[in-house]
PyMOL commands that place a pseudoatom at each C-alpha (Angstrom):
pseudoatom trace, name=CA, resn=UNK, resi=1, chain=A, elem=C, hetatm=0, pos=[70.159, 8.897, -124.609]
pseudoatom trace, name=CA, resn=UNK, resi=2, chain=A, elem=C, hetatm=0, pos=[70.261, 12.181, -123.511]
pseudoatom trace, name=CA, resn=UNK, resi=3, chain=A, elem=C, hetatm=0, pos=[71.700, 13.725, -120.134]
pseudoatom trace, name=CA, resn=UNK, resi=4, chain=A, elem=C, hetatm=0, pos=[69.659, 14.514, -117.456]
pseudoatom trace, name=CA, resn=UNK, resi=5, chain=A, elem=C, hetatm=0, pos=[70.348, 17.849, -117.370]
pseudoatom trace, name=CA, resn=UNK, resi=6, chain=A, elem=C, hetatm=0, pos=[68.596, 18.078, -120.847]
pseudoatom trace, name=CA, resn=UNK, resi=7, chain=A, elem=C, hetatm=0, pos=[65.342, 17.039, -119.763]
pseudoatom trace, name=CA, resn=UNK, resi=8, chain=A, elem=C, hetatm=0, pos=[65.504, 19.399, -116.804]
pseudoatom trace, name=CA, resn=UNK, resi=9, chain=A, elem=C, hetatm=0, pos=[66.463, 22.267, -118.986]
pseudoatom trace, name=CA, resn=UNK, resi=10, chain=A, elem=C, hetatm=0, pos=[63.415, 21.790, -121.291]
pseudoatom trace, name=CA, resn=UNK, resi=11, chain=A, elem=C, hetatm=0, pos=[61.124, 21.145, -117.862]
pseudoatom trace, name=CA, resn=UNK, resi=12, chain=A, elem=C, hetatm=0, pos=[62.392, 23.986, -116.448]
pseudoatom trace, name=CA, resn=UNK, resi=13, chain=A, elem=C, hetatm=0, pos=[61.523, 25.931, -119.702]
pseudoatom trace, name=CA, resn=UNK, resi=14, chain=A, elem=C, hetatm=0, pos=[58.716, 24.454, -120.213]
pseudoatom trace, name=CA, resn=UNK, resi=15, chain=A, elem=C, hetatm=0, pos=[57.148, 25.589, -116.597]
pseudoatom trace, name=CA, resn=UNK, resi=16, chain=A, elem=C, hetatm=0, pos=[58.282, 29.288, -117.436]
pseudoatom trace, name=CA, resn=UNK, resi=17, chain=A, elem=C, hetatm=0, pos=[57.014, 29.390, -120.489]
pseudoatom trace, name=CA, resn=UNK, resi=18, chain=A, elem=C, hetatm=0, pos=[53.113, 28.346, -120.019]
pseudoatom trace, name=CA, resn=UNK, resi=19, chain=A, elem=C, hetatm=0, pos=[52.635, 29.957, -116.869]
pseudoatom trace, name=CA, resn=UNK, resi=20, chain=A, elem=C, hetatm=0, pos=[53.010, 33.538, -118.644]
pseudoatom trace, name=CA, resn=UNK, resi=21, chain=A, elem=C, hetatm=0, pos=[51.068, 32.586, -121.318]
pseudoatom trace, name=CA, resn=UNK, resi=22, chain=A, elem=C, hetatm=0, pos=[48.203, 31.768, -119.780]
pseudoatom trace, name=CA, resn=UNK, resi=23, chain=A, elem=C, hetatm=0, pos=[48.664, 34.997, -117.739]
pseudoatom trace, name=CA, resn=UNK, resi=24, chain=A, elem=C, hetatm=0, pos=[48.646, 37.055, -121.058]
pseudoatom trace, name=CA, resn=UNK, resi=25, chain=A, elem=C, hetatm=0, pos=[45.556, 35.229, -121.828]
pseudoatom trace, name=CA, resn=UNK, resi=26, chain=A, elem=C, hetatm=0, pos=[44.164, 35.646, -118.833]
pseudoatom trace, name=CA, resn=UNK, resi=27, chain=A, elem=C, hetatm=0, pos=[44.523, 39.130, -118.761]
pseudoatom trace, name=CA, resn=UNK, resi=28, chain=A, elem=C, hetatm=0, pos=[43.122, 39.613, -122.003]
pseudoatom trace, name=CA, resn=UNK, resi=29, chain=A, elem=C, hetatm=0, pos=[40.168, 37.896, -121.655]
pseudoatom trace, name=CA, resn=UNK, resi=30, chain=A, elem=C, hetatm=0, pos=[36.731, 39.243, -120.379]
pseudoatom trace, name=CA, resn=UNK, resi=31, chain=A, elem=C, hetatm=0, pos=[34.215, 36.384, -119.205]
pseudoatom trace, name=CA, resn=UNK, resi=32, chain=A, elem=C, hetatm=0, pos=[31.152, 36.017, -120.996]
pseudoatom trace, name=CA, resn=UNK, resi=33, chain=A, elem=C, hetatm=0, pos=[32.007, 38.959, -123.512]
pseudoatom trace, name=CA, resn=UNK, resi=34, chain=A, elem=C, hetatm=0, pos=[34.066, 38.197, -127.283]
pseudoatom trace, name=CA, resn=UNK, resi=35, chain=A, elem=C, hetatm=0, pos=[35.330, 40.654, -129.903]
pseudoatom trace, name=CA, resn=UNK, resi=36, chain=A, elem=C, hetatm=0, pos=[34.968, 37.522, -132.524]
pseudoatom trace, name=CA, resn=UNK, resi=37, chain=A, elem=C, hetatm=0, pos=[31.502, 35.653, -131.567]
pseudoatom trace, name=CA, resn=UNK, resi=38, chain=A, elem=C, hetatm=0, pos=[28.523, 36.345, -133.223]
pseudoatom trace, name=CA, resn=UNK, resi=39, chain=A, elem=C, hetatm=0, pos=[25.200, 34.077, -132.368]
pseudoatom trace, name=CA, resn=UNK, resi=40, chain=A, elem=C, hetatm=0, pos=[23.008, 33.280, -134.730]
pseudoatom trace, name=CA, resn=UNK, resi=41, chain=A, elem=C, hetatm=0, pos=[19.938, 30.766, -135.593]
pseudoatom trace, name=CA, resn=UNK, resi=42, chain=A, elem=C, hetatm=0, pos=[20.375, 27.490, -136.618]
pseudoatom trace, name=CA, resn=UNK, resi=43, chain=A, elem=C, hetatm=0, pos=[18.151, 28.169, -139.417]
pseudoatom trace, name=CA, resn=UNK, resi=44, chain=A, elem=C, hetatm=0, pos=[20.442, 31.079, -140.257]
pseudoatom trace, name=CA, resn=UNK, resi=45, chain=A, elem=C, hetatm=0, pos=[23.891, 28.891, -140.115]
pseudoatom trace, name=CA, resn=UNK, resi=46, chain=A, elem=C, hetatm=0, pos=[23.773, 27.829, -143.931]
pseudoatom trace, name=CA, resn=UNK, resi=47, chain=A, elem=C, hetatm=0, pos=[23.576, 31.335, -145.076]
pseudoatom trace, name=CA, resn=UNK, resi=48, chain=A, elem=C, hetatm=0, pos=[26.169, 33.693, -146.191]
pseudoatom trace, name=CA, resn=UNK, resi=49, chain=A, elem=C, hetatm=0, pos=[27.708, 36.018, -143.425]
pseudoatom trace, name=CA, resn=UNK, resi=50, chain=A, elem=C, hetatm=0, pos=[29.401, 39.282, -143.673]
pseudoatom trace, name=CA, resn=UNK, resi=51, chain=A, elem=C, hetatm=0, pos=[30.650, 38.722, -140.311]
pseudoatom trace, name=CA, resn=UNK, resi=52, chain=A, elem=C, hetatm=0, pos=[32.524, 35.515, -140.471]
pseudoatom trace, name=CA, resn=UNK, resi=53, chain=A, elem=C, hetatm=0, pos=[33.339, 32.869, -143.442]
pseudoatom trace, name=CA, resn=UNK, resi=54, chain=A, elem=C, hetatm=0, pos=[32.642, 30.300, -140.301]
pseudoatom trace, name=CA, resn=UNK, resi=55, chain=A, elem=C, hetatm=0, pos=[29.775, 29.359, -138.532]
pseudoatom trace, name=CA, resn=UNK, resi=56, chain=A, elem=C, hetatm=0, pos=[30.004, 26.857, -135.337]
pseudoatom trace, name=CA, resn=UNK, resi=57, chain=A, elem=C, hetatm=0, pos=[27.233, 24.245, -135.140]
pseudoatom trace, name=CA, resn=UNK, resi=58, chain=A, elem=C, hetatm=0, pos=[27.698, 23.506, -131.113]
pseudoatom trace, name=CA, resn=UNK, resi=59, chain=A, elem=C, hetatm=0, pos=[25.885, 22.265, -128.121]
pseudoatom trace, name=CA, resn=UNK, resi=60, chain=A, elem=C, hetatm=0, pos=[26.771, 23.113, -124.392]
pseudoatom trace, name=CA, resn=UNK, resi=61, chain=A, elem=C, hetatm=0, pos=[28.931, 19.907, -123.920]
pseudoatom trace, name=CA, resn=UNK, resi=62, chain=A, elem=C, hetatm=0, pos=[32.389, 19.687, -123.111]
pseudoatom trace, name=CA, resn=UNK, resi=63, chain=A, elem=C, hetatm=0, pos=[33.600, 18.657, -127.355]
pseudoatom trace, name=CA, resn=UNK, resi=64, chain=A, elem=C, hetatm=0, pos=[30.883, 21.205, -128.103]
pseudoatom trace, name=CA, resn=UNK, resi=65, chain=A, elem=C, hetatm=0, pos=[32.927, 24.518, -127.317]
pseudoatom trace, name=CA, resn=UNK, resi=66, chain=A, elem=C, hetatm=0, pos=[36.214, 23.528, -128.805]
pseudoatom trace, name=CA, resn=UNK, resi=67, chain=A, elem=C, hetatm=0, pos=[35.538, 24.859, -131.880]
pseudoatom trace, name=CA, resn=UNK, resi=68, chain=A, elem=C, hetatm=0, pos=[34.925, 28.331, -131.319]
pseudoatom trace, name=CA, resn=UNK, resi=69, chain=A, elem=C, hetatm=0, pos=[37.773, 28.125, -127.717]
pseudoatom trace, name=CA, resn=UNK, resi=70, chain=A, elem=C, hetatm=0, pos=[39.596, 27.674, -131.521]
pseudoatom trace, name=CA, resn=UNK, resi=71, chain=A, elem=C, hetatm=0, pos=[38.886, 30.629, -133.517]
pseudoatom trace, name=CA, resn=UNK, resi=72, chain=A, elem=C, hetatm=0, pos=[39.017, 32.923, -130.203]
pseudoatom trace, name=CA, resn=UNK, resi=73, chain=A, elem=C, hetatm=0, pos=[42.288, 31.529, -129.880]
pseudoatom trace, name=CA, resn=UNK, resi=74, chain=A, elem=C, hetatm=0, pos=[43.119, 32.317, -133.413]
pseudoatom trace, name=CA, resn=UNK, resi=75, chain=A, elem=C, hetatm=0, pos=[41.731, 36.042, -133.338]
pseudoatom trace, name=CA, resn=UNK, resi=76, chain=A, elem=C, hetatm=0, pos=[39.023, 34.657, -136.313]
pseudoatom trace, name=CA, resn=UNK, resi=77, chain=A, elem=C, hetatm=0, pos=[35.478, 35.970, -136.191]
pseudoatom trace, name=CA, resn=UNK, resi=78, chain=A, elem=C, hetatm=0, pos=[33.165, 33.609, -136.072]
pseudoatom trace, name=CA, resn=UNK, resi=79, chain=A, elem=C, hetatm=0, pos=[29.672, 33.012, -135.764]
pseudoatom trace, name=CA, resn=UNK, resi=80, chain=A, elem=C, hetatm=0, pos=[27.984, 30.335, -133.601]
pseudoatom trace, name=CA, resn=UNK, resi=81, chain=A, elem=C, hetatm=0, pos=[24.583, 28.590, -133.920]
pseudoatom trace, name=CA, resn=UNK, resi=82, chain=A, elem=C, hetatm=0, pos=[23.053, 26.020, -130.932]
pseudoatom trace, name=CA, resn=UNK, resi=83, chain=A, elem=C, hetatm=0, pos=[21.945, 23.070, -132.147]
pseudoatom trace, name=CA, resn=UNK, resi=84, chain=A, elem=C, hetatm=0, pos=[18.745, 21.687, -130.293]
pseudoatom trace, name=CA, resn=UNK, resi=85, chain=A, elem=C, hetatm=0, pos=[18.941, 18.227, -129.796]
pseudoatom trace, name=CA, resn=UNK, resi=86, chain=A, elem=C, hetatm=0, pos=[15.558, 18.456, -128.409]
pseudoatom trace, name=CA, resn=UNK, resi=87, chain=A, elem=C, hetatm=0, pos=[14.105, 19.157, -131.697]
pseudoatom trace, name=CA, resn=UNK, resi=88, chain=A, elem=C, hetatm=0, pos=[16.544, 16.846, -133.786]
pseudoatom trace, name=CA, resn=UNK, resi=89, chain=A, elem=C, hetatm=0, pos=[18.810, 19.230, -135.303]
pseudoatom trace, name=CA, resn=UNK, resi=90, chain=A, elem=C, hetatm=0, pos=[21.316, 17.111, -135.252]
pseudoatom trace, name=CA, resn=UNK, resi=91, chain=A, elem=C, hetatm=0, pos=[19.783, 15.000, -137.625]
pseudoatom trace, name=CA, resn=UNK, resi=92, chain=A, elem=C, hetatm=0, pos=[18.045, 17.153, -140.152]
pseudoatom trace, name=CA, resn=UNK, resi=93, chain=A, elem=C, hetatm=0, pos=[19.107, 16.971, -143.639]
pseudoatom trace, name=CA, resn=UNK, resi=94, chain=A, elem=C, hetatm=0, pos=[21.455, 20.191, -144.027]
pseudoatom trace, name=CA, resn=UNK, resi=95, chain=A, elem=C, hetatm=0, pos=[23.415, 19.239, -140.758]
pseudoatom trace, name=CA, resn=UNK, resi=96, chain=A, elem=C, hetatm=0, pos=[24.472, 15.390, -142.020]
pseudoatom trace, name=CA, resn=UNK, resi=97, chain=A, elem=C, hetatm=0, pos=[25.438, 17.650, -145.642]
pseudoatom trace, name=CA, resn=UNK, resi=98, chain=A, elem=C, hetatm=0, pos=[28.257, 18.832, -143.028]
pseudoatom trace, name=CA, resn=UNK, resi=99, chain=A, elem=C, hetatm=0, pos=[28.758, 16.454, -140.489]
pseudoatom trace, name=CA, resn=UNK, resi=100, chain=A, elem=C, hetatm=0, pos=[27.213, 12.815, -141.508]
pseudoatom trace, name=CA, resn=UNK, resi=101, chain=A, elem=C, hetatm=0, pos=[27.576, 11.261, -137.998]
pseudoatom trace, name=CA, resn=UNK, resi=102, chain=A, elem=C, hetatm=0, pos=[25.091, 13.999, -136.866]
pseudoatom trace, name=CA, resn=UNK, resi=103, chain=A, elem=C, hetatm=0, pos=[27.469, 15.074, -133.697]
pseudoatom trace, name=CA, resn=UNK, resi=104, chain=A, elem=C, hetatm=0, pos=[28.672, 18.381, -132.309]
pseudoatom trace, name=CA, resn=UNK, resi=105, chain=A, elem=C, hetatm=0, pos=[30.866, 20.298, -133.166]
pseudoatom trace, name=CA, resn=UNK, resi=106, chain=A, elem=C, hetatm=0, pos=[30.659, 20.619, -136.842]
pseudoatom trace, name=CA, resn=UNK, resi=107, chain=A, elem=C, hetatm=0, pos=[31.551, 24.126, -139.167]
pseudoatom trace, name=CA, resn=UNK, resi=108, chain=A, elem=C, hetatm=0, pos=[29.688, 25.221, -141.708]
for i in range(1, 108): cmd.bond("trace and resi %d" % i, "trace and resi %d" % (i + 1))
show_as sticks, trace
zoom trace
């Protein structure tokens, strides 16, 4: 078992450390605006891009966005198509190619 002091001493660190992260981030960061995103069609999400090698297949829910929260994250471009679950796009034949279970998010 470890001393007590240990656990404090990574705590401690721990609270210093994220805090001024997420204040770099913060500051970096404009709202609604992104040097990496690119939207597209979902008819246009099989096809080849010269912006990005990835394309986000995502829907406004709360699994939906981790994706591209990812690749801003990781400074990747990326481009980003919404699927319409309205119209079943979930479930047409080139989305289960990708994602069989027919949910959001998936990459093509």
């Amino acid at each position: 078992m470890l001393p007590i002091q240990t656990y404090f001493a990574f705590l401690i660190s721990f609270l210093v450390v994220i805090p001024s992260y997420t204040l770099q981030m913060s500051l970096t960061r404009v709202a609604g605006k992104s040097a990496f995103a690119r939207q597209i069609p979902f008819a246009d999400a099989w096809k080849p891009s010269s912006h990005s090698r990835f394309c986000c297949l995502v829907y406004a829910t709360q699994n939906g966005w981790k994706l591209p929260i990812l690749f801003e994250e990781l400074g990747e471009k990326y481009d980003w198509a919404l699927v319409d679950f309205a119209k079943g796009e979930q479930k047409s034949e080139a989305f289960l190619k990708i994602n069989p279970n027919g949910r959001t998010p998936a990459t093509a």
